[in-house]
C-alpha positions as CSV (number, residue, x, y, z in Angstrom):
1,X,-109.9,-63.4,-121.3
2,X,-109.2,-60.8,-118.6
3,X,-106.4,-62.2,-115.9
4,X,-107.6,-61.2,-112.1
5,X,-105.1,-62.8,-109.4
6,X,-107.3,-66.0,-109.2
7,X,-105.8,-67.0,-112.5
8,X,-102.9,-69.2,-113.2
9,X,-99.6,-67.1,-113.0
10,X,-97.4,-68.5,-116.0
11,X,-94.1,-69.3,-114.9
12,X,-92.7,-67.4,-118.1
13,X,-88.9,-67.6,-119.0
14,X,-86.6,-65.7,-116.1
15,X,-83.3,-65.3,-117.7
16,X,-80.9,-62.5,-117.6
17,X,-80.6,-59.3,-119.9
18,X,-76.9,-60.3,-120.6
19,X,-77.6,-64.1,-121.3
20,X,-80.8,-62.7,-123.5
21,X,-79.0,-60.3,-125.4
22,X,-75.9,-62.2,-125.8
23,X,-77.8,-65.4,-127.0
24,X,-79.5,-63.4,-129.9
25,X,-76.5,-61.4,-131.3
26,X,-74.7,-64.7,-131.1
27,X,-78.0,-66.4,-132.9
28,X,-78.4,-63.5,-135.4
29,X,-81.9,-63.4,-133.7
30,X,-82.6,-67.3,-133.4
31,X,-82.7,-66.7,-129.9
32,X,-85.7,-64.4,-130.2
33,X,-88.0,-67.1,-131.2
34,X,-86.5,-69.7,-128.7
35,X,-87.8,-66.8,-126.2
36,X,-91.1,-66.8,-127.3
37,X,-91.0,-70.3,-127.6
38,X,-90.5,-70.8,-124.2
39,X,-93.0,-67.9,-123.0
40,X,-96.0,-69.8,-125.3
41,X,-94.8,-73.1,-123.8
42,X,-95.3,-71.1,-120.1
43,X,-98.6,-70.2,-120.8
44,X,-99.7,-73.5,-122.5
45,X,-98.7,-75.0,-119.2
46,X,-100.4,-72.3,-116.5
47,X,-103.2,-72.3,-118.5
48,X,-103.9,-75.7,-120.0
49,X,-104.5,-74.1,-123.5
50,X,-104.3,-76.0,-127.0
51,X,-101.8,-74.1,-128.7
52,X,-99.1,-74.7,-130.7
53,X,-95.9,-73.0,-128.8
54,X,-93.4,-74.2,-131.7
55,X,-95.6,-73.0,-134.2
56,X,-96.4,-69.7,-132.8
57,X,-92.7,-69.0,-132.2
58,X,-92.3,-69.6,-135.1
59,X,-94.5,-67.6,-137.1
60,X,-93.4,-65.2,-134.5
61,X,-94.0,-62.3,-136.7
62,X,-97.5,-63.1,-136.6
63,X,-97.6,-64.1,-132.7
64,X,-95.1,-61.9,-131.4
65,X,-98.1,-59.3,-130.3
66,X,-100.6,-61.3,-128.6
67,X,-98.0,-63.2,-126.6
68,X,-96.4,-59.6,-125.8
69,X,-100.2,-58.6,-124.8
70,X,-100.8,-61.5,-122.7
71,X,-97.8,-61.5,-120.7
72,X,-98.2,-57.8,-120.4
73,X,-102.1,-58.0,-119.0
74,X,-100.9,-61.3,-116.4
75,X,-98.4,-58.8,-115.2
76,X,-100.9,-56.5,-114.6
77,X,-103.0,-58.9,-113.1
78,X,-100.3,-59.4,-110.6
79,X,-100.0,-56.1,-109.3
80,X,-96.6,-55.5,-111.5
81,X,-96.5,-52.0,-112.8
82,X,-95.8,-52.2,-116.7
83,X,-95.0,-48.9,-118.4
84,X,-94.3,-49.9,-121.7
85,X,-96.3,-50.9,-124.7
86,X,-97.1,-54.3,-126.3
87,X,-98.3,-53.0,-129.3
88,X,-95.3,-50.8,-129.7
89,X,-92.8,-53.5,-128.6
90,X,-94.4,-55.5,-131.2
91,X,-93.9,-53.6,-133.9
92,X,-90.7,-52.7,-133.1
93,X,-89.9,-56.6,-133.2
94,X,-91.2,-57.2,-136.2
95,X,-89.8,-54.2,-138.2
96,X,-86.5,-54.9,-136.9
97,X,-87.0,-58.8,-138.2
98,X,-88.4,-58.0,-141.7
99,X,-85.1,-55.4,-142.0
100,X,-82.8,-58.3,-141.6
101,X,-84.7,-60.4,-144.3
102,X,-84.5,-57.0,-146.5
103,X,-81.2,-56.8,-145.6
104,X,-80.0,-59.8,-148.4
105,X,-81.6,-57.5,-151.4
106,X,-78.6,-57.4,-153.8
107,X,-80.1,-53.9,-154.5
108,X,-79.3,-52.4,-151.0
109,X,-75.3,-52.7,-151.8
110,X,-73.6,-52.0,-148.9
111,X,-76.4,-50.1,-147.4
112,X,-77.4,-53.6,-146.9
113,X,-75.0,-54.3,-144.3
114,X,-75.8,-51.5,-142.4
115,X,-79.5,-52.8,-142.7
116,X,-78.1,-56.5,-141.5
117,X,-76.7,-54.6,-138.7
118,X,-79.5,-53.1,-137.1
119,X,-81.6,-56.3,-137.4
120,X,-79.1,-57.9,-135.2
121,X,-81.1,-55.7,-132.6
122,X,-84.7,-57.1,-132.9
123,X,-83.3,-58.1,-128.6
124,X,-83.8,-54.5,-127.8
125,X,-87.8,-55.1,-128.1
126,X,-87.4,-57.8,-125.4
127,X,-85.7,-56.4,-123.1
128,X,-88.5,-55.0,-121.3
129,X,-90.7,-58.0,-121.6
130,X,-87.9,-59.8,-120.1
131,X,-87.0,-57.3,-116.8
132,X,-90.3,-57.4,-116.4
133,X,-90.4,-61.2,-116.5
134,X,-87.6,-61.2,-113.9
135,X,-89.2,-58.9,-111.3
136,X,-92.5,-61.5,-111.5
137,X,-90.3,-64.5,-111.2
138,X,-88.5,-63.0,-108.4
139,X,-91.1,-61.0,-106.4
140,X,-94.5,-62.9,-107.0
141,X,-93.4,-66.7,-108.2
142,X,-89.8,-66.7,-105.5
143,X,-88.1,-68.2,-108.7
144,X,-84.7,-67.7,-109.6
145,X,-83.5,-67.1,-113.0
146,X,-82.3,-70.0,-115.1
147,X,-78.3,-70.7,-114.0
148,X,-77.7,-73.5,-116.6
149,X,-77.7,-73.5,-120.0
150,X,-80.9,-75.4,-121.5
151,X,-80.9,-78.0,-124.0
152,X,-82.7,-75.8,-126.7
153,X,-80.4,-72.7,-125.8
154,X,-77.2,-75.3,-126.3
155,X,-78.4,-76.1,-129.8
156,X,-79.1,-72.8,-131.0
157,X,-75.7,-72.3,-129.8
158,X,-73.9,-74.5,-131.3
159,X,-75.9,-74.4,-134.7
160,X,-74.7,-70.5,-134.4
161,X,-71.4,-71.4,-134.5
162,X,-71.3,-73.7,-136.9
163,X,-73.0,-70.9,-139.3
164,X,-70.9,-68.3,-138.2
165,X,-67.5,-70.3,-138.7
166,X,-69.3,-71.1,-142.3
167,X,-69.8,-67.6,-142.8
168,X,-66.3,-66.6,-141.7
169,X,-64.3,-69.1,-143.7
170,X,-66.5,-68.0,-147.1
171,X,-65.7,-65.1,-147.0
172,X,-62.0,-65.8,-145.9
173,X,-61.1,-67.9,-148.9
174,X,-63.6,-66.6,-151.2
């Protein structure tokens, strides 16, 4: 479906870079899909679509491009100058993903962790979604971006935590 200004504009998920990028590191990516839960969940709502926006986050490797493509084309549709690629941003996403679940080979030895350590940037793929998303919040919707933290973003917090401190005390007494 092409977008003209007479359709919806999805109110998509205005957060800051820092809270964005801090969030995934802290989530070892869990954020990422909370992201794209949230910008399905947008676009279910504008445009009063059956889909799944749990589901779809999470089989985010599989849904990370079309949701990249749509919000890309409603930007566009808005008059919002995008420069970057869906496709690209995509694939960047999902390479980075699939290195972190590579990552756990016992094979890789300690190249592993080097592996594990670029995964933690599958954010960087975001980022330009997400400035994007800003600018259209605050230029074409007058929304501010979200102060407080949300009950989904307090959970993946706090299960974060909980996995890190596990993580941390293994290998402390191990």
């Amino acid at each position: 479906m092409e977008m003209t200004s007479e359709h919806p504009k999805p109110v998509y998920y205005a957060v800051s870079l820092r809270r964005l990028i801090l969030l995934s590191l802290i989530s070892a990516g869990l954020y990422d899909l909370y992201w794209m839960y949230r910008n399905w969940k947008a676009i279910q709502k504008a445009e009063e679509r059956e889909i799944l926006p749990f589901w779809r986050a999470f089989f985010g490797i599989f849904y990370c491009y079309p949701l990249f493509r749509h919000m890309v084309r409603s930007f566009r549709a808005h008059n919002h100058e995008v420069l970057y690629s869906p496709t690209w941003l995509a694939v960047l996403w999902v390479v980075l993903v699939i290195l972190g679940k590579l990552s756990t080979l016992p094979a890789l030895g300690w190249f592993g962790y080097l592996v594990a350590i670029v995964s933690y940037l599958s954010f960087v793929a975001l980022i330009p979604l997400q400035k994007t998303v800003n600018e259209y919040a605050e230029h074409t919707l007058n929304k501010e971006l979200e102060r407080k933290l949300s009950t989904g973003e307090f959970v993946i917090i706090t299960l974060s935590a909980l996995v890190w401190v596990f993580f941390i005390s293994v290998a402390l007494f191990a």
